[in-house]
C-alpha positions in Angstrom: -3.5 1.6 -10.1 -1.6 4.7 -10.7 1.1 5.7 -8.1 -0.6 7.8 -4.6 -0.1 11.2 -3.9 0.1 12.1 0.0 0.0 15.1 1.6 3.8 15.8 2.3 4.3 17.5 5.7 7.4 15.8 5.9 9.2 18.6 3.2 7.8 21.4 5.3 8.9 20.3 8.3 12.6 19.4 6.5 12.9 22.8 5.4 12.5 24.6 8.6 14.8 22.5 10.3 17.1 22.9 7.0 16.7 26.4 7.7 17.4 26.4 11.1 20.6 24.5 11.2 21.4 27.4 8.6 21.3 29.5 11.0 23.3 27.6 13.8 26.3 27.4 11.4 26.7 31.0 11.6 26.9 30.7 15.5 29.6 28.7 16.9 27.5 28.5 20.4 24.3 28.4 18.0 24.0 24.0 19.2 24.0 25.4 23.2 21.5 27.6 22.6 17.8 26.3 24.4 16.1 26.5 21.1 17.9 23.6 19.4 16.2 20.4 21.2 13.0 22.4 20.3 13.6 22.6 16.2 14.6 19.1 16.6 10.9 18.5 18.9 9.2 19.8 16.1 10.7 18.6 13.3 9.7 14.9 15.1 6.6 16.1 15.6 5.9 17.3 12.2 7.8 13.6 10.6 5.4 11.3 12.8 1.8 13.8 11.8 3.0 13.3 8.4 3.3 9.5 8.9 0.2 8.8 10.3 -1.3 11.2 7.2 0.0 8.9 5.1 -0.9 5.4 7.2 -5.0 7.5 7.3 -4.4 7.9 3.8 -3.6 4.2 2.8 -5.7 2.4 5.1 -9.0 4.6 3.5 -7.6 3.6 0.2 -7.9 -0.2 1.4 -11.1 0.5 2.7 -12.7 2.0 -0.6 -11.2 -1.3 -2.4 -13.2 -3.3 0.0 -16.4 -1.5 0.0 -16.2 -1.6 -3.7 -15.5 -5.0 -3.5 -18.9 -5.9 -1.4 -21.2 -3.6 -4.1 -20.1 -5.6 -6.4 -20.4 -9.1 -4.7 -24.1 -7.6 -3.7 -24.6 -7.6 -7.5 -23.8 -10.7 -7.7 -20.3 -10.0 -9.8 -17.3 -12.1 -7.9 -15.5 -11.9 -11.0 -15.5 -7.8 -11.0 -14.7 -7.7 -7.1 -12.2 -10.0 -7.5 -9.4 -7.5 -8.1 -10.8 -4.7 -5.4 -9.8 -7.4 -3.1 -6.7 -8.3 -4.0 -5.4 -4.7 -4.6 -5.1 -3.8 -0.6 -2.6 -6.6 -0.5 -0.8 -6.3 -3.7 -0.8 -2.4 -3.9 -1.0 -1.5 -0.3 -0.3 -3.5 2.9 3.8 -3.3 2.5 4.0 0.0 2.3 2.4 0.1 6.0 3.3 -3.0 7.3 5.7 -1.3 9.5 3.7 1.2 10.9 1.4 -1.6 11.6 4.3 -3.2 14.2 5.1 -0.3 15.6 1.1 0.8 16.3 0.8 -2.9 17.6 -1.8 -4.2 15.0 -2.2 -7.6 14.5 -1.1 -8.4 11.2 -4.5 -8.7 8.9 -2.5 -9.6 5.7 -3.6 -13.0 6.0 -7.2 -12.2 6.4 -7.1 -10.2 2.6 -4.9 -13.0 1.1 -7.9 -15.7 2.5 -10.4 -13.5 1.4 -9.0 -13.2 -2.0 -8.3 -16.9 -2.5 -12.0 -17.7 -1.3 -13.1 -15.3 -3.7 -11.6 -16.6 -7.3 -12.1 -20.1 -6.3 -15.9 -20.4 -4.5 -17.3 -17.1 -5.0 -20.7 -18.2 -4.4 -19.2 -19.9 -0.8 -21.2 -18.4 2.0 -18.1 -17.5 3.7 -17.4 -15.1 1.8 -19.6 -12.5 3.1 -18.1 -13.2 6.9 -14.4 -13.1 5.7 -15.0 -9.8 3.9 -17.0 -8.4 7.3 -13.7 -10.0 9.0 -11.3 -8.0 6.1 -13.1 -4.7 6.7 -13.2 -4.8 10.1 -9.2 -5.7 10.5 -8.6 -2.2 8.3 -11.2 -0.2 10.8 -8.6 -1.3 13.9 -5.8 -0.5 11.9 -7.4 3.0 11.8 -8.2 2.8 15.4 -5.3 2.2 16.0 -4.3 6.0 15.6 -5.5 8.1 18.6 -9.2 9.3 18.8 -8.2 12.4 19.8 -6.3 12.3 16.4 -9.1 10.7 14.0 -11.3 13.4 15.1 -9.1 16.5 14.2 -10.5 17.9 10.9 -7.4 19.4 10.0 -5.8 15.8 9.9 -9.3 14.1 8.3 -8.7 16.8 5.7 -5.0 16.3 4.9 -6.3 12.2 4.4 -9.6 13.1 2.4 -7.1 15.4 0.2 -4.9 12.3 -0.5 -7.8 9.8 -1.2 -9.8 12.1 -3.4 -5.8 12.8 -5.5 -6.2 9.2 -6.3 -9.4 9.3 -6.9 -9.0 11.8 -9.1 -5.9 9.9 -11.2 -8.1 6.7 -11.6 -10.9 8.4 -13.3 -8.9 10.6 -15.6 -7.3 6.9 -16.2 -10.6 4.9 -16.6 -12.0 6.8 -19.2 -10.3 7.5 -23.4 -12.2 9.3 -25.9 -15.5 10.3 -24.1 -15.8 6.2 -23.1 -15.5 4.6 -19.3 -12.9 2.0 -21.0 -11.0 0.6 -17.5 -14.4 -0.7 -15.1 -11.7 -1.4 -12.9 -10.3 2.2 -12.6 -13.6 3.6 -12.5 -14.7 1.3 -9.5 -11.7 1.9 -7.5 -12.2 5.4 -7.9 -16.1 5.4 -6.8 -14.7 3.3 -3.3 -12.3 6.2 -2.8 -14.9 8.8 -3.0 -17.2 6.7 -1.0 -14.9 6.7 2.0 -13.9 10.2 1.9 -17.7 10.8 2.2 -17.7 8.7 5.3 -14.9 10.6 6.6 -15.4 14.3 6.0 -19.5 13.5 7.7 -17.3 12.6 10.8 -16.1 15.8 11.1 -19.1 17.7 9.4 -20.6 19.3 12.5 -17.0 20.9 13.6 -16.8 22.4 10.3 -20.1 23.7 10.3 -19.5 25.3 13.6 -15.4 26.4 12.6 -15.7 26.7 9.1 -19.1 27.2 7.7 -17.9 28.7 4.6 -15.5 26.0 4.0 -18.0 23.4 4.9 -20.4 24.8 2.6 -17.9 24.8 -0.3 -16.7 21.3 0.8 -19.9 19.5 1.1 -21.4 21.2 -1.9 -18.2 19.7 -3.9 -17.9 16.1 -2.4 -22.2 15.5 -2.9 -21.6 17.3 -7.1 -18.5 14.9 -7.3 -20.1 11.6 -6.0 -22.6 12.0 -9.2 -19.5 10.9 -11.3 -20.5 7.6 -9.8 -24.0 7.1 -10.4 -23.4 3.1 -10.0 -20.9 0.3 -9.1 -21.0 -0.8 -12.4 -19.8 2.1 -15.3 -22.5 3.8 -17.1 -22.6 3.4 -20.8 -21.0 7.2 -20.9 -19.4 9.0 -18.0 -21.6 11.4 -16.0 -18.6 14.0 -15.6 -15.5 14.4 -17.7 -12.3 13.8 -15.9 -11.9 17.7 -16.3 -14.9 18.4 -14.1 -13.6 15.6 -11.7 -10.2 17.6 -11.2 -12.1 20.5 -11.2 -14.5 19.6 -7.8 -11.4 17.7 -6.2 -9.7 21.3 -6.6 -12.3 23.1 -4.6 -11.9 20.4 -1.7 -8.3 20.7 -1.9 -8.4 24.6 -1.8 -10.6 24.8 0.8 -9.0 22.2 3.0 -6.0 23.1 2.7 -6.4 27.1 3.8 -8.0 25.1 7.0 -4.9 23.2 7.2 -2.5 26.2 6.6 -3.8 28.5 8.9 -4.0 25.7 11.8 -0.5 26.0 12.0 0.3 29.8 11.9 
């Protein structure tokens, strides 16, 4: 899978504090003034949203894998799911293990690896529809693990959607050469990603409606136009939007999250 892209609050908030110690150095009294434990407040404050953006971000990606993953076993294809399983592990889970410590999660890394094991050597085993429940249900309290008040703030749901639909967006453009779906794999992991984002943004649907109708309108009309690119798990014999178009909906989203995002913090 192609490298992420995140929404990086982290710059902005190390280039007012850049610009702020600016400042101070003209000042020789500039680090007694009241303001300075503020900047540096903020700047924390501004490092740890941008963290948890980025956790959001990766645990949805492990979540479209999986519910990729459980089409596809529905189907009656353990070979195709195979890899949707393995990928939160091999592509994923270090680059949040951390965070998981410090948020106190119990480590789930085990469950995938079982899971994954299970699945390339008795895919028809019973078990495995209870250890993928068991999988999916270890990334939702991973999620949970960020507060409520948190998971239901549309300007943070937005800055995650943003990221998932970027990869989206980078594994259709990859799955398809000369007018052909040629990588199912790319094309599957990007139809999970889109999946989840639609589960997110209808948890924060109504706010939007009732804060940003216009936005909604543009947002929803986008995400149910960009979900046709995905008329099945398994790829169609031609795709049902160009990657073009793809980038093109994922733009609109972007554009109009993003203003919501801006002007929250002016």
């Amino acid at each position: 899978m192609k490298p992420f892209r995140y929404i990086c609050l982290a710059a902005a908030a190390f280039a007012v504090v850049t610009l702020s110690s600016c400042i101070g150095d003209n000042s020789p009294t500039a680090e007694n003034t009241p303001t300075a434990a503020p900047i540096e407040q903020s700047q924390a404050n501004q490092n740890g949203e941008a963290a948890d953006v980025e956790y959001m971000t990766k645990m949805a990606l492990m979540k479209g894998h999986l519910l990729v993953a459980k089409e596809l076993l529905d189907k009656n294809e353990p070979k195709q799911a195979e890899p949707h399983i393995g990928h939160p592990v091999e592509e994923i889970y270090s680059d949040v293990e951390k965070q998981l410590a410090q948020k106190n999660v119990k480590e789930f890394k085990t469950t995938l690896d079982n899971l994954h094991e299970l699945v390339k050597a008795k895919p028809k085993d019973a078990k495995v529809a209870t250890d993928l429940t068991s999988a999916m249900e270890s990334v939702d309290t991973a999620i949970a693990a960020l507060p409520q008040e948190k998971r239901n703030q549309p300007t943070f749901v937005l800055a995650a959607i943003d990221g998932v639909l970027d990869t989206a967006k980078e594994e259709y453009e990859a799955a398809i050469a000369n007018g052909k779906i040629v990588e199912d794999i790319e094309y599957q992991d990007s139809r999970g990603f889109v999946i989840y984002a639609q589960d997110l943004y209808e948890g924060i649907s109504a706010q939007m409606q009732t804060a940003h109708p216009e936005a909604n309108k543009a947002i929803s009309s986008s995400m149910s136009e960009l979900a046709k690119a995905w008329p099945s798990v398994i790829p169609p014999s031609a795709p049902a939007k160009t990657p073009e178009q793809v980038a093109k909906l994922v733009g609109t989203i972007k554009e109009n999250s993003q203003k919501i995002i801006k002007n929250s913090s002016t």
